[in-house]
FIROSE-544780 format. One record per residue: residue number from 1; x, y, z of N, C-alpha, C in turn. Coordinates in nm, 4 decimals, decimal comma. Layout:
# FIROSE-544780
n/neast/nnorth/nup/caeast/canorth/caup/ceast/cnorth/cup
NUM/X/Y/Z/X/Y/Z/X/Y/Z
...
# end
This chain:
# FIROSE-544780
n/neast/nnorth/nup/caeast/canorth/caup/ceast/cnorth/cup
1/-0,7177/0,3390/-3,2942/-0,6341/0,4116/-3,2004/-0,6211/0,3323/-3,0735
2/-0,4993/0,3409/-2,9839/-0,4776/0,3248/-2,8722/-0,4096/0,4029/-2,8252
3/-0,4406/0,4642/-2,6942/-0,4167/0,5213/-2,6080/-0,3989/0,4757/-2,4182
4/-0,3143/0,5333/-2,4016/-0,3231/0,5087/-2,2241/-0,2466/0,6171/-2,1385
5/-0,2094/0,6139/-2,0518/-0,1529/0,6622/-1,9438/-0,0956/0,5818/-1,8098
6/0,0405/0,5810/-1,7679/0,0687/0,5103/-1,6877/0,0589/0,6270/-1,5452
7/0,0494/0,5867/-1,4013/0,0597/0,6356/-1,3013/0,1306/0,6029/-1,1911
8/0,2277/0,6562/-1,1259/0,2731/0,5917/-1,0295/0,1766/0,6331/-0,8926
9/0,1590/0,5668/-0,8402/0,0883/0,5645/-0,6826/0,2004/0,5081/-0,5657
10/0,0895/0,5675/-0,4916/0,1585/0,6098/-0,3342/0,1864/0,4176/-0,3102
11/0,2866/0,3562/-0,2396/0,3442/0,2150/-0,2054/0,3588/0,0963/-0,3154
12/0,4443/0,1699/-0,3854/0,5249/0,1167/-0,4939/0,4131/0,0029/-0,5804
13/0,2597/0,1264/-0,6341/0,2016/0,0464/-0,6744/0,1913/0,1632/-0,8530
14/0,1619/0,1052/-0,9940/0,1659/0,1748/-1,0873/0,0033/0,1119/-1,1343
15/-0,0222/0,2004/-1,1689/-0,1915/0,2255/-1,2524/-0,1704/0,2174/-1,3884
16/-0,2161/0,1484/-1,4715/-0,2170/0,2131/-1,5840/-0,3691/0,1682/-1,6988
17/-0,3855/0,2552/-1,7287/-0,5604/0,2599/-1,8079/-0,5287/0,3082/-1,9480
18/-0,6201/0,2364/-2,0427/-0,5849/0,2742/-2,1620/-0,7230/0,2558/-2,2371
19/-0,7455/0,2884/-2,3459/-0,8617/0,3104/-2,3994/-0,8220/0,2528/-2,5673
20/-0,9257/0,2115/-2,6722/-0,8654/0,1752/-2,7467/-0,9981/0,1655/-2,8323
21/-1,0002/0,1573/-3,0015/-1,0681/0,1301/-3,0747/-1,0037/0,0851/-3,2107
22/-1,0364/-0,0490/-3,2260/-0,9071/-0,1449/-3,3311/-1,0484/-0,1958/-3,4426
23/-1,0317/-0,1872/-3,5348/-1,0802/-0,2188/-3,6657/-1,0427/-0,2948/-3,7760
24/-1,0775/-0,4042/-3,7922/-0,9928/-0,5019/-3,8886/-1,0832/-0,6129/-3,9508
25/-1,0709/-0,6550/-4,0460/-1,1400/-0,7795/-4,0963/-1,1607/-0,8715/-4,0089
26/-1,2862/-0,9599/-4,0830/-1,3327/-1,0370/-3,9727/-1,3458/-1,1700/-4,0282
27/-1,2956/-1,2716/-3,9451/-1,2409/-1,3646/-4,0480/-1,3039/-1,5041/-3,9253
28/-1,4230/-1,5930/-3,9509/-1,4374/-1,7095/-3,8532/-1,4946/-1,7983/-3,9696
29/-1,5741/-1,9371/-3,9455/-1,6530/-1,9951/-4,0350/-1,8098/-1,9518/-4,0649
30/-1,8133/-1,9428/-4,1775/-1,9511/-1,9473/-4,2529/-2,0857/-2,0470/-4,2475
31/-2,1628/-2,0308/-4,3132/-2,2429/-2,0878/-4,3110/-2,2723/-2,2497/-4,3598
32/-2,1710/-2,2940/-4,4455/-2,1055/-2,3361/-4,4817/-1,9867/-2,4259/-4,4240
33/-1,9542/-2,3893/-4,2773/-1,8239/-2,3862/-4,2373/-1,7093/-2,4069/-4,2923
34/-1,7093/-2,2988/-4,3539/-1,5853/-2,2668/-4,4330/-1,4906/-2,1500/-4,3811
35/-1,3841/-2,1348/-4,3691/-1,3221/-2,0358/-4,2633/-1,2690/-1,9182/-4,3796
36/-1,3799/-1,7954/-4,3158/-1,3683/-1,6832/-4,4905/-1,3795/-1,5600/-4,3988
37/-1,3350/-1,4707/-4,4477/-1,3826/-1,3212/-4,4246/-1,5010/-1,2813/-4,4253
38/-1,6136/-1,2855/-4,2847/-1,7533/-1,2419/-4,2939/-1,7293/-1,1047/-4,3314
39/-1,7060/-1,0181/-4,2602/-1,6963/-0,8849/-4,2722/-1,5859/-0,8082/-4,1676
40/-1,5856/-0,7078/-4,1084/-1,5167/-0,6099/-4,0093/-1,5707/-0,6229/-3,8449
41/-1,4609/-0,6298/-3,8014/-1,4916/-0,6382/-3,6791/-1,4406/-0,5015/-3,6129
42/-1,5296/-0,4141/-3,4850/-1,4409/-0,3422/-3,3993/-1,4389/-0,3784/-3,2883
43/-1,3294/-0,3085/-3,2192/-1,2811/-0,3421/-3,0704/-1,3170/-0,2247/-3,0316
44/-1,3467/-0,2230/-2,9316/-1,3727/-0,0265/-2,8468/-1,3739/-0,1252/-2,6763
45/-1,2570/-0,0201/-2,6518/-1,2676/-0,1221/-2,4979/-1,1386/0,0042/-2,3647
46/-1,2223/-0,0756/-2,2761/-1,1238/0,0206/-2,1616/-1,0215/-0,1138/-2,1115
47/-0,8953/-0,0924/-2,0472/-0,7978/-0,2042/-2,0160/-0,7549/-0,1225/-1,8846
48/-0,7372/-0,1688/-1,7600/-0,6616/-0,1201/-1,6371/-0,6169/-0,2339/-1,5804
49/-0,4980/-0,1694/-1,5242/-0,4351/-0,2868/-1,4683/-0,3568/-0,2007/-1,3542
50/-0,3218/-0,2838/-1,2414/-0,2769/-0,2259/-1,0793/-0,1251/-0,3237/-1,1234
51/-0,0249/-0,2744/-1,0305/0,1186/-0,3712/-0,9890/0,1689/-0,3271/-0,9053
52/0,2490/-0,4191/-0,8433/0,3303/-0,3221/-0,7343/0,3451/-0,4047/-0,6244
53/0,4020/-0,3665/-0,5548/0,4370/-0,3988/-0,4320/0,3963/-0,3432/-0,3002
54/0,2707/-0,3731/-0,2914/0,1721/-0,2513/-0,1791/0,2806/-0,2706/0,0092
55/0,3092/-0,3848/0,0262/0,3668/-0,4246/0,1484/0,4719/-0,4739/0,1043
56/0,5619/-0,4994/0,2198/0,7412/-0,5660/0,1998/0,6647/-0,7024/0,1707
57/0,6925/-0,7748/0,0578/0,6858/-0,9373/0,0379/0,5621/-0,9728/-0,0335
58/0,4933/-0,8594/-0,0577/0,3484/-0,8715/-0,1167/0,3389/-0,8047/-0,2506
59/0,3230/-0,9136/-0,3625/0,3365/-0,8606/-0,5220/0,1960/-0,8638/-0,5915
60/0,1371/-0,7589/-0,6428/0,0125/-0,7762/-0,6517/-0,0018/-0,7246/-0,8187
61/-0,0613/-0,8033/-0,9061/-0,1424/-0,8042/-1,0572/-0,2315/-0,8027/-1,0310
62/-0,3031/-0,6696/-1,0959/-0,4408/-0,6792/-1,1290/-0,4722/-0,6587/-1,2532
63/-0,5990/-0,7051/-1,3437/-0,5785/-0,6227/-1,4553/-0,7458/-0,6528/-1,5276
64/-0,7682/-0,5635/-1,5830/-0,9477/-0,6150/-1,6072/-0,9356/-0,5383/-1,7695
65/-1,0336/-0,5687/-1,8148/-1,0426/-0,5209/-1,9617/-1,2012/-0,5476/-1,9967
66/-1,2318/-0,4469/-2,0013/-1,4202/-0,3993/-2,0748/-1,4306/-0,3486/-2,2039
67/-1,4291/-0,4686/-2,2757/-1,4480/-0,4871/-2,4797/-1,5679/-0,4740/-2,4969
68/-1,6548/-0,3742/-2,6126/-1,7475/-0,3542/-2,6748/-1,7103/-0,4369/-2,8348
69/-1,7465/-0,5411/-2,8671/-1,7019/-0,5934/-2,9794/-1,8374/-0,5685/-3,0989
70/-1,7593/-0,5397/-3,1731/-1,9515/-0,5520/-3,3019/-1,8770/-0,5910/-3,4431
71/-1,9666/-0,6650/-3,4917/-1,9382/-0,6853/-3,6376/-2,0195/-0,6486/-3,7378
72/-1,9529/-0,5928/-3,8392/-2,0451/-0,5385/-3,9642/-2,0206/-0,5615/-4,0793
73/-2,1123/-0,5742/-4,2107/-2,0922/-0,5579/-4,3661/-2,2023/-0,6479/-4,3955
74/-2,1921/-0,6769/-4,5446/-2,2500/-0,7499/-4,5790/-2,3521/-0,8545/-4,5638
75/-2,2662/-0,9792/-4,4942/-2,3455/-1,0621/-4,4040/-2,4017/-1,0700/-4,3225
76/-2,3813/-0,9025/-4,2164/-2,4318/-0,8977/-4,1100/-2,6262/-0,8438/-4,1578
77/-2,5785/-0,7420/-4,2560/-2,7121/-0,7077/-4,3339/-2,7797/-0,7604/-4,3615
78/-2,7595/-0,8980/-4,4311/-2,8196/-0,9846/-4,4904/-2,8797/-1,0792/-4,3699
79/-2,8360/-1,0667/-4,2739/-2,8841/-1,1472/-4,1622/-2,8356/-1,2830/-4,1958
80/-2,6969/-1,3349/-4,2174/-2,6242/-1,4499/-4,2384/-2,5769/-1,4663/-4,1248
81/-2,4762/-1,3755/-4,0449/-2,4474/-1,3675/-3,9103/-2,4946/-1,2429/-3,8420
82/-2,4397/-1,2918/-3,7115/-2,5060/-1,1939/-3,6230/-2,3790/-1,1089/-3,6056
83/-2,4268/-0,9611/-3,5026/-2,3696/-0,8833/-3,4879/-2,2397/-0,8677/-3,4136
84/-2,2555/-1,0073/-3,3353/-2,0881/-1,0244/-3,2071/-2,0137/-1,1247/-3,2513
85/-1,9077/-1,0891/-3,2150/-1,8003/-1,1471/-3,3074/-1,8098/-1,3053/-3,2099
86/-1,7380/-1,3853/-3,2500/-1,7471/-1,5059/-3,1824/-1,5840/-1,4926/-3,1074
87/-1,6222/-1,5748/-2,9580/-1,5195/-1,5572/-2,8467/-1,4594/-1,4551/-2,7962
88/-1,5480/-1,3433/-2,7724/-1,5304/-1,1938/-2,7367/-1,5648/-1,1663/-2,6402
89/-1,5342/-1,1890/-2,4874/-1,5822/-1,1932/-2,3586/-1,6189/-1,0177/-2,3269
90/-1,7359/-0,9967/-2,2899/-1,7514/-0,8631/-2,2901/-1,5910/-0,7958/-2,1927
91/-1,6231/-0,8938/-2,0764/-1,5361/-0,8872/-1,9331/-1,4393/-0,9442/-1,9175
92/-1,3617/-0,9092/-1,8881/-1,2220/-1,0436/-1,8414/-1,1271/-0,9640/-1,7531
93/-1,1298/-1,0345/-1,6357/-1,0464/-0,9656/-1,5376/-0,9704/-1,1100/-1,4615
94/-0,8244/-1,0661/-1,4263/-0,7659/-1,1225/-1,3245/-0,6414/-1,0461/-1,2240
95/-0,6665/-1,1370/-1,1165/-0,5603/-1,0841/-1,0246/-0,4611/-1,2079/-0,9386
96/-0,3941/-1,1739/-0,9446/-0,3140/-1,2514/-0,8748/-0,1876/-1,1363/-0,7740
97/-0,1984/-1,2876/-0,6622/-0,1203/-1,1938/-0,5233/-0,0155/-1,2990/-0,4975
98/0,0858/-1,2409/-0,4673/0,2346/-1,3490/-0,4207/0,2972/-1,2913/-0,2879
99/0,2942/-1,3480/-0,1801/0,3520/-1,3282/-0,0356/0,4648/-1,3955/-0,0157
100/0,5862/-1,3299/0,0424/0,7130/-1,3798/0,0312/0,7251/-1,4177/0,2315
101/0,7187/-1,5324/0,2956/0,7549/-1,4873/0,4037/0,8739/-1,4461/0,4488
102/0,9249/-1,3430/0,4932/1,0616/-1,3316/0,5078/1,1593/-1,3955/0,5866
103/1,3183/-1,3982/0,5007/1,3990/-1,5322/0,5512/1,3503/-1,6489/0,5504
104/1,2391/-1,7338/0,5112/1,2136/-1,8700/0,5328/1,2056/-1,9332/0,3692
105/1,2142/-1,8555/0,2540/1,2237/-1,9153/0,1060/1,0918/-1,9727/0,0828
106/0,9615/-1,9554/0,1804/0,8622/-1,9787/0,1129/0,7778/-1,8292/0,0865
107/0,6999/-1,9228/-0,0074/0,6108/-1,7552/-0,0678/0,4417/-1,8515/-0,0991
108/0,3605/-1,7705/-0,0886/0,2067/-1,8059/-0,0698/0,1912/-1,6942/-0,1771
109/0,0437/-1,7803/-0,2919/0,0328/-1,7339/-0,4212/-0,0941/-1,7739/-0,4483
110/-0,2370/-1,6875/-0,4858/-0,3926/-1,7030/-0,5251/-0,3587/-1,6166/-0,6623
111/-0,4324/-1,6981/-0,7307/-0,4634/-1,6313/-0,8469/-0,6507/-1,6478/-0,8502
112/-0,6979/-1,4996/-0,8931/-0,8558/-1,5442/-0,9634/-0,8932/-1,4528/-1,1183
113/-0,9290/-1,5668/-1,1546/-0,9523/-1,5366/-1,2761/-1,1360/-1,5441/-1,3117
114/-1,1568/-1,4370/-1,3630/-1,3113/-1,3721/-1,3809/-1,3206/-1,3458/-1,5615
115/-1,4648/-1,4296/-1,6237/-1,4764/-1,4002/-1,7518/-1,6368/-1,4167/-1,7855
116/-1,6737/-1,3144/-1,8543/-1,7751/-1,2886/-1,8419/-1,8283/-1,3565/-1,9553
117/-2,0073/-1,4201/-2,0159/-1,9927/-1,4975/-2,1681/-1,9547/-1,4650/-2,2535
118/-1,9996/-1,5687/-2,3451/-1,8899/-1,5391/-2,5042/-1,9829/-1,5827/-2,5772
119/-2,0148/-1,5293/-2,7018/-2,0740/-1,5371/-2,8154/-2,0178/-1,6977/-2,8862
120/-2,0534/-1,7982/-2,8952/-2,0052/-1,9552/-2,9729/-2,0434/-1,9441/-3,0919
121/-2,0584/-1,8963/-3,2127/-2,0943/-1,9130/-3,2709/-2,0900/-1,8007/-3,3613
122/-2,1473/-1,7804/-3,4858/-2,1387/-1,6724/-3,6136/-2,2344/-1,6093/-3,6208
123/-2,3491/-1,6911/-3,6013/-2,4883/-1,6894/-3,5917/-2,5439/-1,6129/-3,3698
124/-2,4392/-1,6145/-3,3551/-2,5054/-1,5447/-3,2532/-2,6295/-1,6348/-3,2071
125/-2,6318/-1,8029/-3,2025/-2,7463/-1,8004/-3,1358/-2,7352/-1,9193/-3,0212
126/-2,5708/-1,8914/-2,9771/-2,4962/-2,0003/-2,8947/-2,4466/-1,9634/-2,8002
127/-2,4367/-1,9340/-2,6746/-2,3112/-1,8709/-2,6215/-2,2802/-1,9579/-2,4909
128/-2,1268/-1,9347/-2,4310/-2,0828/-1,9947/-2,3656/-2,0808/-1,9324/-2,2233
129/-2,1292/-1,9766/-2,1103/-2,1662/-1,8831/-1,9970/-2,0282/-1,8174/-1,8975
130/-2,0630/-1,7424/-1,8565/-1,8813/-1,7096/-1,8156/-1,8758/-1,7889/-1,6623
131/-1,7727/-1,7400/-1,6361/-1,6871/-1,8460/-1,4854/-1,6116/-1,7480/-1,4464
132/-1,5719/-1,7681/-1,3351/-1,4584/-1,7627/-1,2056/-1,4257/-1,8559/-1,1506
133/-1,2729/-1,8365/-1,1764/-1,1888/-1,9657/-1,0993/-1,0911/-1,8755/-1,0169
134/-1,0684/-1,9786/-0,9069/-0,9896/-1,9454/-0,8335/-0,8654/-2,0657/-0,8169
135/-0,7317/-2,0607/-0,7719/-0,6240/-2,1247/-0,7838/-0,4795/-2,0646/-0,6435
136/-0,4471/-2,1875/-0,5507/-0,3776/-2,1503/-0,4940/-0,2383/-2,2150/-0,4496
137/-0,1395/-2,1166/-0,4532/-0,0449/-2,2788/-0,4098/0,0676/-2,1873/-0,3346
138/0,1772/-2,2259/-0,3665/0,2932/-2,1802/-0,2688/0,4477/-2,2405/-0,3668
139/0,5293/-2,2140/-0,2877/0,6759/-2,2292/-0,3171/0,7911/-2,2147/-0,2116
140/0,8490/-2,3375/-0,2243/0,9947/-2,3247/-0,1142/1,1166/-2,3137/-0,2104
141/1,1491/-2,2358/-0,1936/1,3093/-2,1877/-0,2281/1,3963/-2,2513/-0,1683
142/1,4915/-2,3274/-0,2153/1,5940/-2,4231/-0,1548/1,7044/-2,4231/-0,2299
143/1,7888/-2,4906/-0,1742/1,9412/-2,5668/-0,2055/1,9444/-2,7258/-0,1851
144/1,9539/-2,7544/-0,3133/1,9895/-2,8762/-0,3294/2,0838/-2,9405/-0,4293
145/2,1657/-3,0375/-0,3331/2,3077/-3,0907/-0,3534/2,3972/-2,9232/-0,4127
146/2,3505/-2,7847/-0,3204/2,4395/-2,6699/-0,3815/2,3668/-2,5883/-0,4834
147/2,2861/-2,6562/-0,5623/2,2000/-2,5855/-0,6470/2,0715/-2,5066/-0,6266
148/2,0404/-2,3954/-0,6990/1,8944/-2,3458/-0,6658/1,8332/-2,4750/-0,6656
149/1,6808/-2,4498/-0,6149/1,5673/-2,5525/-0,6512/1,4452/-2,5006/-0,5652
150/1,3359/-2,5108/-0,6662/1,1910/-2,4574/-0,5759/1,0950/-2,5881/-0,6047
151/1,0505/-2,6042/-0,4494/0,9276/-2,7151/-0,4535/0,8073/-2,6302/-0,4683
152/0,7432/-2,6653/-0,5788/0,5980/-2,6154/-0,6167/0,5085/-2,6929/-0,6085
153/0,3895/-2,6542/-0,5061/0,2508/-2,6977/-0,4808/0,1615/-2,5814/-0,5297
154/0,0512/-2,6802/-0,5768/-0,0817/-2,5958/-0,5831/-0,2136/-2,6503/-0,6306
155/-0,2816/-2,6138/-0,6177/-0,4632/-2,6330/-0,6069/-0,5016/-2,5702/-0,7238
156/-0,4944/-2,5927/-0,8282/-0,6100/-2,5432/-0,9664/-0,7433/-2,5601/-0,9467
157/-0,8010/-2,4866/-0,9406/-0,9617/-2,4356/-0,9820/-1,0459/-2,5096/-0,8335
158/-1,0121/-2,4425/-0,7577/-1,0581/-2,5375/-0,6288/-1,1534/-2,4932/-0,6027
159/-1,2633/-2,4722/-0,6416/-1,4046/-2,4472/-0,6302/-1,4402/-2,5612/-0,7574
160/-1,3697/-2,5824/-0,8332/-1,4031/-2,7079/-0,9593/-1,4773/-2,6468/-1,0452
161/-1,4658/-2,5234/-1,0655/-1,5887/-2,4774/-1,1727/-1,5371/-2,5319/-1,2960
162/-1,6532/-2,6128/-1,3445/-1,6803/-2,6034/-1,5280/-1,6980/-2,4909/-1,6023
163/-1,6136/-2,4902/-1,6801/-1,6171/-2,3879/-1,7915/-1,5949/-2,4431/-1,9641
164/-1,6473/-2,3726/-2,0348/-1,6197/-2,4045/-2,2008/-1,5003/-2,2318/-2,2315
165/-1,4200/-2,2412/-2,3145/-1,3540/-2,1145/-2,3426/-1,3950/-2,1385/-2,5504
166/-1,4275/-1,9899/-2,5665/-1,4262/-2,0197/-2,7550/-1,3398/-1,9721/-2,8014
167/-1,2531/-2,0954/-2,8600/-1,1270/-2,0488/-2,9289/-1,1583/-1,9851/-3,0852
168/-1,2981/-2,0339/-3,1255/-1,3100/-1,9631/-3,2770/-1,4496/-2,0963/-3,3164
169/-1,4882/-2,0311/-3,4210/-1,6180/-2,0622/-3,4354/-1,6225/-2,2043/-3,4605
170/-1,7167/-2,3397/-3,3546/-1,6869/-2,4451/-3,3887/-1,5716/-2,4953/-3,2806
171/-1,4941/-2,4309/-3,2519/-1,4033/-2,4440/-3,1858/-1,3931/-2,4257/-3,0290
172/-1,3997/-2,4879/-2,9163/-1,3954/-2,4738/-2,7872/-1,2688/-2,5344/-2,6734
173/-1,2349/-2,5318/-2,6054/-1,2073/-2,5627/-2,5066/-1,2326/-2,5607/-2,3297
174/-1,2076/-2,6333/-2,2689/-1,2852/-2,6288/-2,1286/-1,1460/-2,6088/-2,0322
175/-1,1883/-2,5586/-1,9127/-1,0887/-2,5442/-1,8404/-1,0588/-2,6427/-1,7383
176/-0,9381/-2,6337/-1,7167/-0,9423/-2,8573/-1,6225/-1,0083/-2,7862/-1,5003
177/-1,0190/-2,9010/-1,4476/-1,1106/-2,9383/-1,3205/-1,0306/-2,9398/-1,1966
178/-1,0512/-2,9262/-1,0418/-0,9956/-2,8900/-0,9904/-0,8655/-3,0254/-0,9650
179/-0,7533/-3,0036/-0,9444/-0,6380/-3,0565/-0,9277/-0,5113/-3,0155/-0,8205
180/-0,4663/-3,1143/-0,7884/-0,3523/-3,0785/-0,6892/-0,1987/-3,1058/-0,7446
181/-0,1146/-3,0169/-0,7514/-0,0055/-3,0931/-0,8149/0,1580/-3,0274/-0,7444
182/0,2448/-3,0956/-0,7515/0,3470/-3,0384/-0,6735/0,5111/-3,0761/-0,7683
183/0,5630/-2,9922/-0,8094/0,6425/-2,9851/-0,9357/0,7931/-2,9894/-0,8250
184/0,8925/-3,0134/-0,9028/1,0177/-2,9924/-0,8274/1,1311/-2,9216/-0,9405
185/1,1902/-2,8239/-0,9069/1,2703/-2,7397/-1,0476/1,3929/-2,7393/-0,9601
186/1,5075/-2,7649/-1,0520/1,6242/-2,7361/-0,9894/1,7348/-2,7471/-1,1279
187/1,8295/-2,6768/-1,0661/1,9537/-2,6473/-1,1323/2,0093/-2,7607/-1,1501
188/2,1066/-2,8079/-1,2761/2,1734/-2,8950/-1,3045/2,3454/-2,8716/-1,2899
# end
Protein backbone atom coordinates (compact mmCIF):
# COMPACT_ATOMS: atom_id res chain seq x y z
CA UNK A 1 0.00 0.00 0.00
CA UNK A 2 0.67 3.65 -0.46
CA UNK A 3 -0.88 6.28 0.92
CA UNK A 4 -0.50 10.17 1.52
CA UNK A 5 -2.11 13.39 1.87
CA UNK A 6 -1.26 16.66 0.33
CA UNK A 7 -1.67 20.13 2.40
CA UNK A 8 -1.71 23.49 1.47
CA UNK A 9 -0.09 25.91 4.12
CA UNK A 10 -0.20 29.37 5.04
CA UNK A 11 2.75 31.37 2.20
CA UNK A 12 2.36 29.49 -0.77
CA UNK A 13 4.05 26.53 0.86
CA UNK A 14 2.35 22.60 0.22
CA UNK A 15 3.13 19.63 2.74
CA UNK A 16 2.78 16.50 1.67
CA UNK A 17 3.43 13.05 3.84
CA UNK A 18 2.80 9.71 2.80
CA UNK A 19 3.24 6.41 4.33
CA UNK A 20 3.86 3.25 2.46
CA UNK A 21 4.56 -0.57 2.69
CA UNK A 22 5.88 -2.21 -0.81
CA UNK A 23 6.70 -5.96 -0.98
CA UNK A 24 8.46 -7.59 -3.80
CA UNK A 25 11.20 -10.04 -4.64
CA UNK A 26 14.52 -9.65 -3.80
CA UNK A 27 16.91 -9.91 -6.32
CA UNK A 28 21.15 -8.87 -5.58
CA UNK A 29 24.29 -11.36 -5.81
CA UNK A 30 24.75 -14.57 -3.98
CA UNK A 31 27.14 -16.26 -2.47
CA UNK A 32 28.47 -17.22 -5.35
CA UNK A 33 28.14 -13.83 -6.96
CA UNK A 34 25.74 -14.67 -9.06
CA UNK A 35 22.86 -12.09 -9.51
CA UNK A 36 19.53 -14.42 -8.37
CA UNK A 37 16.48 -13.93 -6.36
CA UNK A 38 17.57 -14.26 -2.51
CA UNK A 39 14.19 -13.89 -1.26
CA UNK A 40 11.43 -10.80 -0.49
CA UNK A 41 12.15 -7.68 0.39
CA UNK A 42 9.78 -4.97 2.36
CA UNK A 43 9.67 -1.31 2.28
CA UNK A 44 7.63 0.31 5.28
CA UNK A 45 8.64 3.94 5.28
CA UNK A 46 7.34 7.57 6.01
CA UNK A 47 8.20 10.26 2.87
CA UNK A 48 7.53 14.26 3.55
CA UNK A 49 8.34 16.75 1.58
CA UNK A 50 7.80 20.94 2.00
CA UNK A 51 7.57 23.39 -1.53
CA UNK A 52 6.68 26.57 -2.08
CA UNK A 53 7.43 29.78 -2.18
CA UNK A 54 7.67 30.99 1.57
CA UNK A 55 8.95 34.80 0.40
CA UNK A 56 8.71 36.82 -3.08
CA UNK A 57 11.97 35.17 -4.93
CA UNK A 58 12.55 32.38 -2.46
CA UNK A 59 11.81 28.63 -3.81
CA UNK A 60 12.21 26.11 -1.28
CA UNK A 61 12.41 21.78 -1.64
CA UNK A 62 12.44 19.90 1.08
CA UNK A 63 11.96 16.34 1.25
CA UNK A 64 13.20 13.46 3.72
CA UNK A 65 12.15 9.82 3.61
CA UNK A 66 12.47 7.23 6.81
CA UNK A 67 12.68 3.43 5.14
CA UNK A 68 12.43 0.41 7.46
CA UNK A 69 13.84 -2.15 4.87
CA UNK A 70 13.98 -6.11 5.90
CA UNK A 71 14.53 -9.10 3.94
CA UNK A 72 13.11 -12.55 4.28
CA UNK A 73 12.80 -16.41 3.09
CA UNK A 74 14.81 -18.96 2.71
CA UNK A 75 18.29 -17.70 2.70
CA UNK A 76 17.70 -15.39 5.23
CA UNK A 77 16.81 -18.60 7.55
CA UNK A 78 19.46 -20.42 6.58
CA UNK A 79 21.74 -17.66 7.57
CA UNK A 80 23.20 -17.25 3.80
CA UNK A 81 22.28 -13.55 3.95
CA UNK A 82 21.48 -11.19 6.27
CA UNK A 83 18.37 -9.45 7.09
CA UNK A 84 18.92 -5.72 5.19
CA UNK A 85 18.62 -5.45 1.93
CA UNK A 86 21.80 -4.03 0.33
CA UNK A 87 21.87 -0.03 -0.52
CA UNK A 88 18.87 0.87 1.64
CA UNK A 89 19.73 4.11 3.45
CA UNK A 90 17.63 4.00 6.58
CA UNK A 91 17.55 8.14 6.04
CA UNK A 92 17.77 10.28 3.12
CA UNK A 93 16.85 13.75 3.17
CA UNK A 94 17.43 16.86 0.97
CA UNK A 95 16.73 20.43 0.58
CA UNK A 96 17.43 22.83 -1.62
CA UNK A 97 16.70 26.82 -1.64
CA UNK A 98 16.76 29.22 -4.84
CA UNK A 99 16.74 33.21 -4.28
CA UNK A 100 15.78 35.30 -7.19
CA UNK A 101 17.20 38.89 -6.65
CA UNK A 102 14.69 41.06 -8.04
CA UNK A 103 15.13 42.86 -11.53
CA UNK A 104 18.88 41.99 -11.64
CA UNK A 105 18.51 38.14 -13.50
CA UNK A 106 20.62 36.75 -10.84
CA UNK A 107 19.38 34.04 -8.44
CA UNK A 108 21.54 32.39 -5.41
CA UNK A 109 21.03 28.46 -4.97
CA UNK A 110 22.38 25.78 -1.76
CA UNK A 111 21.49 22.54 -2.05
CA UNK A 112 22.18 19.87 1.10
CA UNK A 113 21.98 16.62 0.77
CA UNK A 114 21.86 14.18 4.04
CA UNK A 115 22.17 10.12 3.88
CA UNK A 116 22.29 8.07 6.48
CA UNK A 117 24.51 4.24 6.09
CA UNK A 118 23.86 1.59 3.83
CA UNK A 119 24.09 -2.00 4.18
CA UNK A 120 27.25 -3.09 1.14
CA UNK A 121 26.74 -6.18 0.95
CA UNK A 122 24.20 -9.53 1.15
CA UNK A 123 25.87 -10.75 3.98
CA UNK A 124 25.23 -7.75 6.03
CA UNK A 125 28.73 -7.61 7.25
CA UNK A 126 29.86 -4.36 5.19
CA UNK A 127 28.40 -1.13 5.29
CA UNK A 128 28.97 2.15 3.82
CA UNK A 129 28.96 5.16 6.36
CA UNK A 130 26.53 7.95 5.51
CA UNK A 131 27.49 11.78 4.53
CA UNK A 132 26.26 15.25 4.09
CA UNK A 133 27.10 17.35 1.37
CA UNK A 134 26.54 20.58 0.83
CA UNK A 135 26.67 22.55 -2.77
CA UNK A 136 26.35 26.20 -3.81
CA UNK A 137 26.23 28.34 -6.78
CA UNK A 138 24.16 30.99 -8.55
CA UNK A 139 22.90 32.11 -12.05
CA UNK A 140 22.74 35.27 -14.32
CA UNK A 141 20.00 35.48 -16.67
CA UNK A 142 21.01 37.35 -19.78
CA UNK A 143 20.73 38.32 -23.43
CA UNK A 144 23.07 37.43 -25.69
CA UNK A 145 23.59 38.54 -29.34
CA UNK A 146 19.24 38.75 -28.59
CA UNK A 147 19.05 35.34 -27.24
CA UNK A 148 18.18 33.89 -23.74
CA UNK A 149 21.42 32.73 -21.98
CA UNK A 150 22.30 31.87 -18.22
CA UNK A 151 25.92 31.96 -16.81
CA UNK A 152 26.15 29.12 -14.29
CA UNK A 153 28.58 28.96 -11.35
CA UNK A 154 28.91 26.66 -8.57
CA UNK A 155 30.81 24.90 -5.74
CA UNK A 156 30.02 21.01 -5.46
CA UNK A 157 30.52 19.42 -2.18
CA UNK A 158 32.44 22.27 -0.56
CA UNK A 159 33.11 20.84 2.65
CA UNK A 160 34.85 17.88 0.24
CA UNK A 161 33.22 15.14 2.01
CA UNK A 162 34.12 11.54 0.86
CA UNK A 163 31.48 9.35 0.37
CA UNK A 164 30.94 5.61 -1.20
CA UNK A 165 26.99 5.34 -2.55
CA UNK A 166 25.75 1.26 -3.05
CA UNK A 167 24.44 0.89 -6.24
CA UNK A 168 23.85 -3.04 -5.65
CA UNK A 169 25.77 -5.73 -4.19
CA UNK A 170 29.55 -5.51 -5.21
CA UNK A 171 28.68 -2.51 -6.75
CA UNK A 172 29.60 1.17 -5.49
CA UNK A 173 30.08 4.51 -6.38
CA UNK A 174 31.64 7.66 -4.66
CA UNK A 175 30.55 11.08 -4.81
CA UNK A 176 33.09 13.72 -6.62
CA UNK A 177 35.04 15.81 -4.52
CA UNK A 178 34.69 19.28 -4.01
CA UNK A 179 34.77 21.33 -7.44
CA UNK A 180 34.16 24.68 -8.97
CA UNK A 181 32.61 24.94 -12.31
CA UNK A 182 30.87 27.65 -14.40
CA UNK A 183 28.70 26.45 -17.51
CA UNK A 184 27.36 28.96 -20.19
CA UNK A 185 23.67 27.93 -21.89
CA UNK A 186 22.24 29.90 -24.52
CA UNK A 187 19.81 29.91 -27.31
CA UNK A 188 20.78 29.27 -30.86
Amino acid sequence: FDAGVRIALPAQLRLIAGVFNVEKPYFDLDSVDRFTQLGTVQHRGVELSLAGTPLEGLTLVAGTRFLDASVSGQTVNAGVIGTKPVGKAKNYSIVSIDYTLSGTGVSLDAMFESISAQVANTSNTLEVPGRMVMHLGGRYRFELFGKPATLRAQVSNIFDRYGWSVVSGGAYVYNSPRRFSVNLAADL
